[in-house]
N, C-alpha and C positions, 0 to 999 in steps of 0.2 A: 856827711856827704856834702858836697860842692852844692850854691843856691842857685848856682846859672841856670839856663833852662838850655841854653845850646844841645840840640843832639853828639855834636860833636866835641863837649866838654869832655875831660877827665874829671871821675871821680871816683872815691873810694868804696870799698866795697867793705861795709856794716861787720864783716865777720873776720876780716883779716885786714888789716891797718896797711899791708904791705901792697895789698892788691890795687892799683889804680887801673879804671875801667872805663873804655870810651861809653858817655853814655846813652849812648843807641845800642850799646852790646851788654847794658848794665843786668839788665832781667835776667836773658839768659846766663849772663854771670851769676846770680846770684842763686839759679838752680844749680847749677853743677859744683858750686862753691857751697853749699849747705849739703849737700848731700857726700858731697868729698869728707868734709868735717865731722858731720856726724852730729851736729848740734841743734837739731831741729825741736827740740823739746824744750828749751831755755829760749827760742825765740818766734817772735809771732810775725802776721806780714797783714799789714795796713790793711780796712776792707774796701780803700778810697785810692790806693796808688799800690798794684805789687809790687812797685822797686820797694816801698819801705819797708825794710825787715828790723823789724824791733825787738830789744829785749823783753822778756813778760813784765820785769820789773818796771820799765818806764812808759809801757803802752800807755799808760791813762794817761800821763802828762804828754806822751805826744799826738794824742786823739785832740788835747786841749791848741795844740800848736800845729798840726798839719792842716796846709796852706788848702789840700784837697780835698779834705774834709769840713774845714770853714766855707770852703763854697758851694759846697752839696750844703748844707744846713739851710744857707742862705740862700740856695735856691729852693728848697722844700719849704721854706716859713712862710716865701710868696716878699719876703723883703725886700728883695735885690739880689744881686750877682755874689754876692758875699766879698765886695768890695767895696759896700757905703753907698752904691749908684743901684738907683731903681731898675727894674728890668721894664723891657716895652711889654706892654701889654696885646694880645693878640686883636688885630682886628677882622673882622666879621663882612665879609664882600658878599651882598645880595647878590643871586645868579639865576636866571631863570633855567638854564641850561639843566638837565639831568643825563648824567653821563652812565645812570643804571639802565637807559631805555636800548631797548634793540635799535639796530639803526634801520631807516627805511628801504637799504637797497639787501641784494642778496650776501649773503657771506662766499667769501670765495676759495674755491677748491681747485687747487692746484692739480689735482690728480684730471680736474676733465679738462681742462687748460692743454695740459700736455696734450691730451687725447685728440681734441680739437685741431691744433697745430704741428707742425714737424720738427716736434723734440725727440731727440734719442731718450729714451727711457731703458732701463734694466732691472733683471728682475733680483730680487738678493733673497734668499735666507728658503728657498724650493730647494726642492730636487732637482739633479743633473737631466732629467727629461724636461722637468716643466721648465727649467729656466730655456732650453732648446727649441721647446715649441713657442716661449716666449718671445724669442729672438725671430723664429720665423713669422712668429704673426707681426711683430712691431716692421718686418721687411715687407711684409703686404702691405701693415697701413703706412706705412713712409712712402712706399712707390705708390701708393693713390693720390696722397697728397700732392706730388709732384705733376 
């Protein structure tokens, strides 16, 4: 396969040499192309990138060589990036603030809001009466309000 990282590279698809695949469309290339074949028992797929679909034979040399796998290590050791270059380490901001406390005003319900002011409201999911009586009481409390 192509090293570029472009989405919009061409590259070749691992099971058929003939296949070149833009590769943003590379993945699902490679399900419909493995499955069309019939070869899924002769090959594995990376547990670090699913575009790579490897042979069983060469998985272990390529577990030693994937670019995406060298960087998960080297970020699980605590080493760096798995590029040579240290990673920042997280810094710790004192805060007096706690954001589990309830706040000191009331929580607010849109249901008496409405009630209060003259919003049309409707009633959904009643019966054909109760949505009618509905309608008639919401036309009492809107002509009060006015």
């Amino acid at each position: 396969m192509s090293e570029s990282n472009s989405f919009n590279d061409f590259v070749t698809c691992p099971y058929d040499k003939a296949h070149r695949v833009l590769r943003g469309r590379l993945a699902k290339h490679l399900i419909k192309c493995s499955r069309n074949l019939g070869i899924s028992e002769e090959w594995t797929i990376c547990p670090c990138n699913t575009t790579h679909h490897i042979k069983l034979k060469d998985f272990a040399e390529h577990q030693k060589e994937c670019a995406e796998a060298n960087w998960l290590r080297g970020s699980r050791s605590g080493s760096g990036n798995g590029n040579g270059q240290q990673s920042a380490k997280p810094v710790l901001v004192e805060c007096d603030e706690n954001w589990d406390d309830e706040p000191p005003v009331e929580a607010y319900d849109p249901s008496v809001y409405c009630e209060e002011n003259a919003i049309v409201r409707t009633l959904q999911g009643h019966s054909k009466a109760a949505r009618k009586e509905f309608r008639e009481s919401e036309r009492r409390r809107l002509a009060n309000k006015k």
